[in-house]
One Martini backbone bead per residue (centre of mass of N, CA, C, O) as a GRO file, in nm:
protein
  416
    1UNK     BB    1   2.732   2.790   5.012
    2UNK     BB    2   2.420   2.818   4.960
    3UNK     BB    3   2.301   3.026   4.669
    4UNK     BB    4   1.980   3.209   4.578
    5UNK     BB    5   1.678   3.095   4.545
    6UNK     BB    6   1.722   2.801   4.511
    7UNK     BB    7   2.034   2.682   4.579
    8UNK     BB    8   2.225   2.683   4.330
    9UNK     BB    9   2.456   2.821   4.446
   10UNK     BB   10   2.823   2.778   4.496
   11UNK     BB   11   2.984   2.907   4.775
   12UNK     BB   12   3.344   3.006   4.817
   13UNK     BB   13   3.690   2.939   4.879
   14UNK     BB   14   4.018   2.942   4.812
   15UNK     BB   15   4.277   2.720   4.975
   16UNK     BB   16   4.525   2.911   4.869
   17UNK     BB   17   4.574   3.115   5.090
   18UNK     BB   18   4.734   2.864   5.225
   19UNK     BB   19   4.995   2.770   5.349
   20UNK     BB   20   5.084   2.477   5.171
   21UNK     BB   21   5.175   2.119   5.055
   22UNK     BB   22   5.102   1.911   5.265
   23UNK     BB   23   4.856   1.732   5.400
   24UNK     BB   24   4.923   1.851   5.722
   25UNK     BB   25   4.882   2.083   5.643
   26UNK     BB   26   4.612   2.147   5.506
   27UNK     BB   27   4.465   2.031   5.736
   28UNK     BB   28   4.542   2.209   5.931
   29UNK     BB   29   4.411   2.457   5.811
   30UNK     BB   30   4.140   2.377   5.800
   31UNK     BB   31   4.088   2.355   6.123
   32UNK     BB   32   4.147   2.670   6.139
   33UNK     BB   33   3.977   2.793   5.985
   34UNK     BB   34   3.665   2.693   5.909
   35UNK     BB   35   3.531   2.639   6.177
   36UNK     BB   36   3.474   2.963   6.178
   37UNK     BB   37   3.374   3.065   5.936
   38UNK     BB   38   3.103   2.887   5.960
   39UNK     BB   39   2.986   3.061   6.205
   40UNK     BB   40   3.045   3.317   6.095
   41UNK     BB   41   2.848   3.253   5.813
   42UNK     BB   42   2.718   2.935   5.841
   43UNK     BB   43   2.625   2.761   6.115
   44UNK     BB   44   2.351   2.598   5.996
   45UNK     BB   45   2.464   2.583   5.739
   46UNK     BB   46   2.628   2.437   5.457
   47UNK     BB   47   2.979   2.430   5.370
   48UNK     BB   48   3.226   2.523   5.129
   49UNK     BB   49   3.465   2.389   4.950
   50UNK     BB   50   3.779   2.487   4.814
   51UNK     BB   51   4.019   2.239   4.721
   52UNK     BB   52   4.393   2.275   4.742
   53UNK     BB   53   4.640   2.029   4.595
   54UNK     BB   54   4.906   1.922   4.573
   55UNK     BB   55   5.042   1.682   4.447
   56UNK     BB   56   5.161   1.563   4.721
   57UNK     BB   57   4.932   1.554   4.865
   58UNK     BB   58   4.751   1.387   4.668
   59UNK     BB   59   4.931   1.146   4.748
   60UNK     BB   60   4.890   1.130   5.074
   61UNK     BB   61   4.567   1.111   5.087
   62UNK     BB   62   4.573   0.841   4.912
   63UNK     BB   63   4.651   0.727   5.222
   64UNK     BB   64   4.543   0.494   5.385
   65UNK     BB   65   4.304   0.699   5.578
   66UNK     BB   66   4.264   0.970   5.481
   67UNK     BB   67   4.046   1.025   5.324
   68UNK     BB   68   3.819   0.860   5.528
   69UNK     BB   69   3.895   1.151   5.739
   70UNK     BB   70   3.798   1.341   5.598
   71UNK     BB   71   3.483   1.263   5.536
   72UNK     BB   72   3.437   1.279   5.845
   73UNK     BB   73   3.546   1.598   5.907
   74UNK     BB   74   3.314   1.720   5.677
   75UNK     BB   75   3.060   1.593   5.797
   76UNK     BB   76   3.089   1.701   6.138
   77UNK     BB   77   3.102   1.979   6.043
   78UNK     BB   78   2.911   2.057   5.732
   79UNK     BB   79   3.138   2.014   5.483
   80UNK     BB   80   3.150   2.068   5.157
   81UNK     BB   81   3.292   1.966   4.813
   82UNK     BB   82   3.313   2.093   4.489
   83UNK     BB   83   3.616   2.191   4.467
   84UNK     BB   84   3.920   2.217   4.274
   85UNK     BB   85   4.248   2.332   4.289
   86UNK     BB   86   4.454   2.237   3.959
   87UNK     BB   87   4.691   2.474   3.890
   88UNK     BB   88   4.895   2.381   4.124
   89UNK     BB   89   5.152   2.144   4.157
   90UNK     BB   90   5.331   2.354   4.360
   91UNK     BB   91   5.414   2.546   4.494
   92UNK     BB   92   5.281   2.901   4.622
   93UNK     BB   93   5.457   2.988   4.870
   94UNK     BB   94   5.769   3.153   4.963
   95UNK     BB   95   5.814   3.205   4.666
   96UNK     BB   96   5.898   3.136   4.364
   97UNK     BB   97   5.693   3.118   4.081
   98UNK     BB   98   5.587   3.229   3.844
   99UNK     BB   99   5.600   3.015   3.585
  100UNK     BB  100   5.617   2.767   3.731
  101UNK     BB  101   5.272   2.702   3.748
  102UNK     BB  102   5.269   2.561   3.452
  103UNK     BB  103   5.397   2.337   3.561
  104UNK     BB  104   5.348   2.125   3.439
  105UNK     BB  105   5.233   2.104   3.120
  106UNK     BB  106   4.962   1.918   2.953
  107UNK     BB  107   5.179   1.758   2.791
  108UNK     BB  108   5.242   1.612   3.060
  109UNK     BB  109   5.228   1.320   3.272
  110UNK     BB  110   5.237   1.460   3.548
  111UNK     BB  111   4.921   1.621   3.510
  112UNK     BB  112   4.759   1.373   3.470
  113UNK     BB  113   4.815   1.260   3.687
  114UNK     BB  114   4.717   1.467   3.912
  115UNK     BB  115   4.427   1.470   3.815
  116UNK     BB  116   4.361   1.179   3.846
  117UNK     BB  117   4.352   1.218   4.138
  118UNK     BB  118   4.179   1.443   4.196
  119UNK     BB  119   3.937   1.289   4.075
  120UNK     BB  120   3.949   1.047   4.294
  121UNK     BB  121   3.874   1.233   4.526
  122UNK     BB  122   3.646   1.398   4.448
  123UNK     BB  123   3.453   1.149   4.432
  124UNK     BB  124   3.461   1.079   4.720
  125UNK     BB  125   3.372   1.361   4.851
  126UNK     BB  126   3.085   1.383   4.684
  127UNK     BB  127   2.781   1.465   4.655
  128UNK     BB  128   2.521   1.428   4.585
  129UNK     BB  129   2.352   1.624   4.356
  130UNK     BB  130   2.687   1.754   4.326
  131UNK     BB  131   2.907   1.862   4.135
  132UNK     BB  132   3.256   1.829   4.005
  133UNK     BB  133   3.542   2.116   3.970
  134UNK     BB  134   3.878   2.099   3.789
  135UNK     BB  135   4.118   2.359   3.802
  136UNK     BB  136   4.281   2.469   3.557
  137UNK     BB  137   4.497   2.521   3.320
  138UNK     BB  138   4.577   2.678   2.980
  139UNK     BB  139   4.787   2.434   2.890
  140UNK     BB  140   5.016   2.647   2.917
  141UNK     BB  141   5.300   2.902   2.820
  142UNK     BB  142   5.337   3.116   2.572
  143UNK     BB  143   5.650   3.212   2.609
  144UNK     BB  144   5.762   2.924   2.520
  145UNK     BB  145   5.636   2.914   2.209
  146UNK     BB  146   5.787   3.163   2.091
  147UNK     BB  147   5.819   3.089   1.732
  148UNK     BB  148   5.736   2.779   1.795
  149UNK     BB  149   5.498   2.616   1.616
  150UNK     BB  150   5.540   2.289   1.624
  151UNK     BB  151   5.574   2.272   1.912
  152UNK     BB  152   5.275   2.408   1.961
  153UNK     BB  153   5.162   2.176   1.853
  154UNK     BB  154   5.259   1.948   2.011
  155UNK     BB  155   5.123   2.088   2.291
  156UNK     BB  156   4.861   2.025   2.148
  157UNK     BB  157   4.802   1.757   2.133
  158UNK     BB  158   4.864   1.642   2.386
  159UNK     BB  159   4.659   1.808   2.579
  160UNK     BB  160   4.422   1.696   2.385
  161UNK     BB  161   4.473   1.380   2.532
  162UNK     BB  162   4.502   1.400   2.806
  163UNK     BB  163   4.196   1.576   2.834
  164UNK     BB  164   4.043   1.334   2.704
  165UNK     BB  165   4.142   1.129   2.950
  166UNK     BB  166   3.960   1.318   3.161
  167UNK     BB  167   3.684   1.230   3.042
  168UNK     BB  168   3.685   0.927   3.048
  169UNK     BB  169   3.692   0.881   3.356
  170UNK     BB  170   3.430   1.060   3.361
  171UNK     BB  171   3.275   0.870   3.196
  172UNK     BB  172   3.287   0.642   3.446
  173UNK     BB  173   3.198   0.781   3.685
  174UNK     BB  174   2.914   0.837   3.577
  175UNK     BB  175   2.836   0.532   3.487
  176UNK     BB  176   2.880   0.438   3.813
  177UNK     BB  177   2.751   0.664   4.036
  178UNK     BB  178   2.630   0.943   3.859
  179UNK     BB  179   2.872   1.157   3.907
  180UNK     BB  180   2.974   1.470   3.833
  181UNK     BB  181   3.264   1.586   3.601
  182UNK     BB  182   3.487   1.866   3.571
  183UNK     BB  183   3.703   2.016   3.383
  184UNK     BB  184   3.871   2.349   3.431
  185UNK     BB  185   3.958   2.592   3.258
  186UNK     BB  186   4.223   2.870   3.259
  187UNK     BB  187   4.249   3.146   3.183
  188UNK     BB  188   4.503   3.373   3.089
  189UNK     BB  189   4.745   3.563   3.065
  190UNK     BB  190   4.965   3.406   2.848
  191UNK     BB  191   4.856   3.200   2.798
  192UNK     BB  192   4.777   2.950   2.575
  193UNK     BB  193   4.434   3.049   2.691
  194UNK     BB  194   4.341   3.389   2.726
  195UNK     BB  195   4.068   3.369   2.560
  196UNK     BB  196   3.763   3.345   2.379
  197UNK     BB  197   3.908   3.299   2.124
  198UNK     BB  198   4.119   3.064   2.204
  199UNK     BB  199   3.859   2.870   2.344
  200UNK     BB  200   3.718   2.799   2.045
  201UNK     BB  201   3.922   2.737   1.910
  202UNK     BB  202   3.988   2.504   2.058
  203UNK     BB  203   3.713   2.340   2.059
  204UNK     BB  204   3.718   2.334   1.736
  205UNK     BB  205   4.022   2.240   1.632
  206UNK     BB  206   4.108   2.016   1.892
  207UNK     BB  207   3.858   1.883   2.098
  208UNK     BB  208   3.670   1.790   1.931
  209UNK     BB  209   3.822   1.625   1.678
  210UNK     BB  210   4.107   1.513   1.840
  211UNK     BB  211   3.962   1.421   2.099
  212UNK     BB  212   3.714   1.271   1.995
  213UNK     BB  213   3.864   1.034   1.813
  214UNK     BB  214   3.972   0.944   2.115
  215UNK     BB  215   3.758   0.887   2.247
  216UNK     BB  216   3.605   0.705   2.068
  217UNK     BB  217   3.826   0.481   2.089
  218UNK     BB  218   3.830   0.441   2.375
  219UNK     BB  219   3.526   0.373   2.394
  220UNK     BB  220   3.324   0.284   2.167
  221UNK     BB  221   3.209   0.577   2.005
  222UNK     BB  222   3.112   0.784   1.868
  223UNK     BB  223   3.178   1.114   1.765
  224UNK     BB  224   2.929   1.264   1.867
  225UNK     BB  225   2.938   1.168   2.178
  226UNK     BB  226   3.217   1.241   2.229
  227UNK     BB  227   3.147   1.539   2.222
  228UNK     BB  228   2.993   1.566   2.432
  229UNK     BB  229   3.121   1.440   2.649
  230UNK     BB  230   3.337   1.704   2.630
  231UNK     BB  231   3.165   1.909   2.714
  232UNK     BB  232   3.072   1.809   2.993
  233UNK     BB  233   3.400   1.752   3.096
  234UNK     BB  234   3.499   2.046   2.929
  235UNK     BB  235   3.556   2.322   3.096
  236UNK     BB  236   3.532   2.654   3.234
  237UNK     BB  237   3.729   2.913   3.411
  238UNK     BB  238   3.588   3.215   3.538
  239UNK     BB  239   3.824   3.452   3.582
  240UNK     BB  240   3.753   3.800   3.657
  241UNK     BB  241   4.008   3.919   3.626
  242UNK     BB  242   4.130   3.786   3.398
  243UNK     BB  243   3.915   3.912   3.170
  244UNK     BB  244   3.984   4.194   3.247
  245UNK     BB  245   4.261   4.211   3.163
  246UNK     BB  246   4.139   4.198   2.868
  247UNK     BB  247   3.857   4.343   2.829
  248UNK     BB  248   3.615   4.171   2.896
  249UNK     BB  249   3.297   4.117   2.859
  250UNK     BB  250   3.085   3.956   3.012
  251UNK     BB  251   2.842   3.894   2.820
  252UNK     BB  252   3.009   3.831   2.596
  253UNK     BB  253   3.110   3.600   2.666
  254UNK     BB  254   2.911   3.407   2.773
  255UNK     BB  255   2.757   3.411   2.503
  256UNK     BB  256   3.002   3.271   2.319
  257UNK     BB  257   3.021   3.081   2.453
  258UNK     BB  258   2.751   2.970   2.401
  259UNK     BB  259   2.735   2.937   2.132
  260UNK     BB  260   2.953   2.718   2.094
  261UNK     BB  261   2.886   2.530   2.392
  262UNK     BB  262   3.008   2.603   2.647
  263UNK     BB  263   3.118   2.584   2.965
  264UNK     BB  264   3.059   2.659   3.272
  265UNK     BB  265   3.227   2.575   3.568
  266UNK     BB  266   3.378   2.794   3.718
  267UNK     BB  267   3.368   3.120   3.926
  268UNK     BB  268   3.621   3.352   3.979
  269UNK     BB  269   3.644   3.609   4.247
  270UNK     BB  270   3.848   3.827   4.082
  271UNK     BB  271   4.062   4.106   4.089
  272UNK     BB  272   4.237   4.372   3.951
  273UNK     BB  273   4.364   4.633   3.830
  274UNK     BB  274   4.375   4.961   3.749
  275UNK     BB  275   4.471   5.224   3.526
  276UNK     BB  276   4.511   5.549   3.448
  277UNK     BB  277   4.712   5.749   3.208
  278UNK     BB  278   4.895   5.998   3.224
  279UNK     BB  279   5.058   6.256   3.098
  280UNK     BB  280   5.202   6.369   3.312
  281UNK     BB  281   5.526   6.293   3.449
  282UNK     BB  282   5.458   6.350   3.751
  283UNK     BB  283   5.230   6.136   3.745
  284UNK     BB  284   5.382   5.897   3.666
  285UNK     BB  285   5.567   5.842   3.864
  286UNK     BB  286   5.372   5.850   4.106
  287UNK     BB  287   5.237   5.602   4.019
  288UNK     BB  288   5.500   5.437   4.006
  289UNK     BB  289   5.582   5.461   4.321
  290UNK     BB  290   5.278   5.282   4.377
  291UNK     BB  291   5.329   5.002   4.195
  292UNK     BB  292   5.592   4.903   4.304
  293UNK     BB  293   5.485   4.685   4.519
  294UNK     BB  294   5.344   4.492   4.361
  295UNK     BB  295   5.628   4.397   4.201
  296UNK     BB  296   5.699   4.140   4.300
  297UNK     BB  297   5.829   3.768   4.333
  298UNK     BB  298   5.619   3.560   4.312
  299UNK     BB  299   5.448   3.662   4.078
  300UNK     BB  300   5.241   3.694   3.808
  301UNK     BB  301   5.225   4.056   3.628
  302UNK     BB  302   5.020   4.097   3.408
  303UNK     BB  303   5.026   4.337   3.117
  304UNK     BB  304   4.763   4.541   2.982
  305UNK     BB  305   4.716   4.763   2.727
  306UNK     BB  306   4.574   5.058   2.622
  307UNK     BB  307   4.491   5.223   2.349
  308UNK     BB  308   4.334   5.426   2.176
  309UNK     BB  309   4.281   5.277   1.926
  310UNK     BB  310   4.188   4.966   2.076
  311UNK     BB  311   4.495   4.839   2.149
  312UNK     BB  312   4.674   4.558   2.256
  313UNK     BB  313   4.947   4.535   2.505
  314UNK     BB  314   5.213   4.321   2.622
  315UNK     BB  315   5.347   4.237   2.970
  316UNK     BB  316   5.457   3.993   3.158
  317UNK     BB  317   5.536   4.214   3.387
  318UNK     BB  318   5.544   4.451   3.571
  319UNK     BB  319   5.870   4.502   3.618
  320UNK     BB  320   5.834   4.599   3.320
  321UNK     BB  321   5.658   4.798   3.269
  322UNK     BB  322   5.778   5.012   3.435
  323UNK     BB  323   6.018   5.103   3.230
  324UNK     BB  324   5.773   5.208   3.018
  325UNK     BB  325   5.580   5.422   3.200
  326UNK     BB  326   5.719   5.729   3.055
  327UNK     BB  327   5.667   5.572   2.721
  328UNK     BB  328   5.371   5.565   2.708
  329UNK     BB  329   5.087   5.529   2.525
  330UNK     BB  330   4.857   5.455   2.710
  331UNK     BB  331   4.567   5.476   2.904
  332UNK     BB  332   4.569   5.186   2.992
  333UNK     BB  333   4.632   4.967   3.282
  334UNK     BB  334   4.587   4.605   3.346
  335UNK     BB  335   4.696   4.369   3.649
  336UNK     BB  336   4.762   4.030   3.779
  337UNK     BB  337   4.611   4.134   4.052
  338UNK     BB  338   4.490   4.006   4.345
  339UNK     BB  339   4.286   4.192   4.499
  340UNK     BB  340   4.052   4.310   4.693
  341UNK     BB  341   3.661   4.247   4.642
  342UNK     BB  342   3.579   4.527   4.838
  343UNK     BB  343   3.782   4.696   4.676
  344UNK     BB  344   3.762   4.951   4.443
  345UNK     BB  345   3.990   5.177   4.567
  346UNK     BB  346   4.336   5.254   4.520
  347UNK     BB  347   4.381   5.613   4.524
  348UNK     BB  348   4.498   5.536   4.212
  349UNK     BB  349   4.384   5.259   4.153
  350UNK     BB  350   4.150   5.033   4.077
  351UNK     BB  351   3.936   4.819   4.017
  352UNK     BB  352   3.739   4.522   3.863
  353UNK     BB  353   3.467   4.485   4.052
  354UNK     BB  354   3.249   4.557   3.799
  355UNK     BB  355   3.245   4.306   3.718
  356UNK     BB  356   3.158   4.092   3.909
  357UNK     BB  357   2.891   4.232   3.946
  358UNK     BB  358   2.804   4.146   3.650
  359UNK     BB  359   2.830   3.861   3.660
  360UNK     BB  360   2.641   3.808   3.919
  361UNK     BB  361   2.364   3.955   3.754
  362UNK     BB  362   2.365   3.743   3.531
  363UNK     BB  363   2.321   3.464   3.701
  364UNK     BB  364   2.075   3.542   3.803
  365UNK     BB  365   1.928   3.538   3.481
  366UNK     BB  366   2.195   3.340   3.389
  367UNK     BB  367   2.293   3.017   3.490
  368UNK     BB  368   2.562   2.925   3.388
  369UNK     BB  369   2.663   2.908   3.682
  370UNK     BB  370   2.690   2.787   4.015
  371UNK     BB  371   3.025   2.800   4.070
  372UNK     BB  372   3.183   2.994   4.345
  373UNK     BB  373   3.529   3.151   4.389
  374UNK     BB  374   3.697   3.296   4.600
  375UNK     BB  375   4.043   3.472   4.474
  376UNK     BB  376   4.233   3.569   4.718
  377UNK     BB  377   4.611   3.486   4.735
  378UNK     BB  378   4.798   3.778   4.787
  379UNK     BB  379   4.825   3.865   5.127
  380UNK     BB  380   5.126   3.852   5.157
  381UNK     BB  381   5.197   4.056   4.889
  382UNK     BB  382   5.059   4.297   5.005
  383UNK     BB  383   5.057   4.618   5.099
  384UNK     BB  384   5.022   4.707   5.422
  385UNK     BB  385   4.737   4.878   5.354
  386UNK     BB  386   4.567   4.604   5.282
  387UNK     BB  387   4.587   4.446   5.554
  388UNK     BB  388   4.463   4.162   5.698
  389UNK     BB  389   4.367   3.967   5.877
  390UNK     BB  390   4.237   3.695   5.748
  391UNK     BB  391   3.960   3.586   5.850
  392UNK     BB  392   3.846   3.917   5.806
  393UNK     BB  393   3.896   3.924   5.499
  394UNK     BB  394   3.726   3.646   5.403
  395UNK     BB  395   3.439   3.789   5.529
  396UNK     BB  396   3.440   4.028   5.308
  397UNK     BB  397   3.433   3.852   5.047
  398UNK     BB  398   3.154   3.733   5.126
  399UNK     BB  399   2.975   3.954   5.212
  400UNK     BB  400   3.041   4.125   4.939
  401UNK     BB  401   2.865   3.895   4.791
  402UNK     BB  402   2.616   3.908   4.901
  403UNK     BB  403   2.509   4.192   4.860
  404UNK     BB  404   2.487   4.184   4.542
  405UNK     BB  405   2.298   3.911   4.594
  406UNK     BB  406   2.069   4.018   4.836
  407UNK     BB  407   2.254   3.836   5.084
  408UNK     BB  408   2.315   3.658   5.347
  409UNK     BB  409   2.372   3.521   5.588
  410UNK     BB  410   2.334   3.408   5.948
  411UNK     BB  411   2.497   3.647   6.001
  412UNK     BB  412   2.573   3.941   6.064
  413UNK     BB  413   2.732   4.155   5.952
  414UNK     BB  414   2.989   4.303   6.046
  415UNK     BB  415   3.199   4.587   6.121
  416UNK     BB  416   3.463   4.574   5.961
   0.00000   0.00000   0.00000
């Protein structure tokens, strides 16, 4: 749905909720969510998809006539696509998923060609006048390639032809249709590309002169316009999560990438967990007893601490965090946990919600980036106090961004 003041802003949400891998599923949530959600909140005016493909989906839809039976069921719905997310390969639910998530990554030829799929569909999906961004893993997963330089250089050069690959592709299709597509890089913890400054770094020392020299020949255009059109079609996905459990401030972020020329291609709106560390033993605990629920089996729960000093130390997962939370310096803990963006304390915990709201209101004011896409997947592993229908689930997250940002729906807040 269109939001902001001239309708600049496309809010969705990622139909990674909805557990399926074959696009027979896939087609199957969407008839059975979107035009219920579009009813409930924007009956009159078009809904945006958030639409996520699995590789599997990815090759079926490709088959026979199902992309142009998508093209007219989201016509007649009144529904357009304007992001993929294509940063899970494979399995995303009722499995163990972990690092596995990352698999393959950008170094691997399998990554580019499913990514390379996706770039056309989104091409046929696309309506005019609509920019669309697929996004996507930040490149590998560091503690791969711990202690190991030689082996992450070369899975930064792979990466970095991969990732110039789908520029090329993108700027020739934006030279025949006329329409613009971006690759959104997803920073996160532990990612090859965690922070703003791993961001600067990849497009200063890999992308812009690695990728520009690849790209310059294979398109046989100078340097300076490769790099620019790397600009254009190579771009970053700010999830407001994994930002905040970095401990990064929107505004800072935001800067940084304007000085370096990075552009934001979607900002996903999704919480942390974060909790203040007590001093006292009897209250570590029960701290500890309140988020062993947390410590699930199917996703990585990256742990960052901060101690009083602002030195920040990381564990891979939560369940790992635990065992060290009764001898712990740190005072802050905050925790790669998607939790519901409508609910800022959850009794002894916090969310880092007030980040969301600071970078939406930054939004209204300094236009960074366009597409909004709400991304909270954890719903089936979230602790029973915490669950609601999906349904319900999805409509207070749509209301509560609608809220910060001083609009409503076409329809009154719900009740619930």
């Amino acid at each position: 749905m269109k939001i902001g003041t001239n309708g600049e802003l496309h809010l969705t949400y990622c139909t990674n909720i909805h557990p399926g891998e074959s696009w027979t599923e896939i087609s199957a949530n969407l008839k059975q969510y979107l035009p219920e959600l579009k009813q409930r909140l924007s009956p009159s005016a078009p809904f945006g998809v958030g639409l996520r493909l699995s590789d599997r989906a990815s090759r079926e839809l490709l088959e026979g006539d199902r992309l142009s039976e998508l093209q007219a069921w989201l016509h007649e719905q009144n529904l357009y696509v304007f992001t993929l997310n294509g940063f899970p390969y494979g399995g995303f639910h009722q499995q163990v998923v972990k690092d596995h998530v990352y698999a393959p990554d950008w170094s691997q030829r399998d990554r580019l060609d499913y990514t390379l799929r996706l770039t056309h569909i989104l091409t046929a999906l696309l309506l005019d006048g609509v920019d669309g961004g697929i996004s996507t893993l930040p490149l590998s997963y560091k503690p791969w390639w711990a202690g190991q330089p030689e082996q992450q250089k070369t899975v930064m050069q792979a990466s970095t032809h991969h990732v110039a690959t789908i520029a090329a592709a993108m700027v020739q299709i934006r030279q025949t249709t006329g329409k613009l597509l971006h690759l959104d890089l997803e920073p996160e913890p532990d990612g090859l590309l965690e922070n703003t400054a791993e961001v600067v770094a990849f497009f200063r020392d890999w992308l812009l002169p690695v990728g520009g020299v690849w790209l310059a020949n294979h398109l046989e255009i100078s340097q300076s316009l490769a790099e620019r059109h790397l600009r254009d079609h190579i771009r970053i996905c700010y999830d407001t999560c994994h930002f905040a459990v970095e401990y990064e401030q929107p505004h800072t972020v935001l800067e940084q990438f304007h000085q370096a020329g990075i552009q934001i291609g979607k900002v996903q709106l999704s919480a942390a967990l974060k909790m203040q560390i007590p001093h006292d033993a009897d209250k570590r605990q029960f701290l500890g007893d309140r988020l062993q629920p947390f410590a699930e089996s199917t996703y990585l729960h990256q742990v960052i601490k901060r101690h009083t000093d602002g030195t920040l130390h990381h564990s891979p997962d939560l369940i790992l965090a635990l065992a060290e939370l009764e001898q712990t310096a740190a005072q802050e803990w905050r925790t790669h946990f998607h939790v519901p963006i409508f609910i800022e304390t959850y009794q002894v915990f916090q969310s880092t919600q007030a980040d969301i709201t600071a970078l939406l209101k930054l939004l209204q004011t300094h236009p960074a980036c366009h597409h909004l896409e709400i991304e909270t997947y954890t719903w089936d592993v979230l602790p029973p106090e915490m669950k609601f229908d999906i349904l319900t689930s999805i409509q207070r997250e749509y209301e509560w961004v609608l809220s910060v940002m001083g609009e409503g729906s076409d329809r009154p807040p719900s009740s619930t």
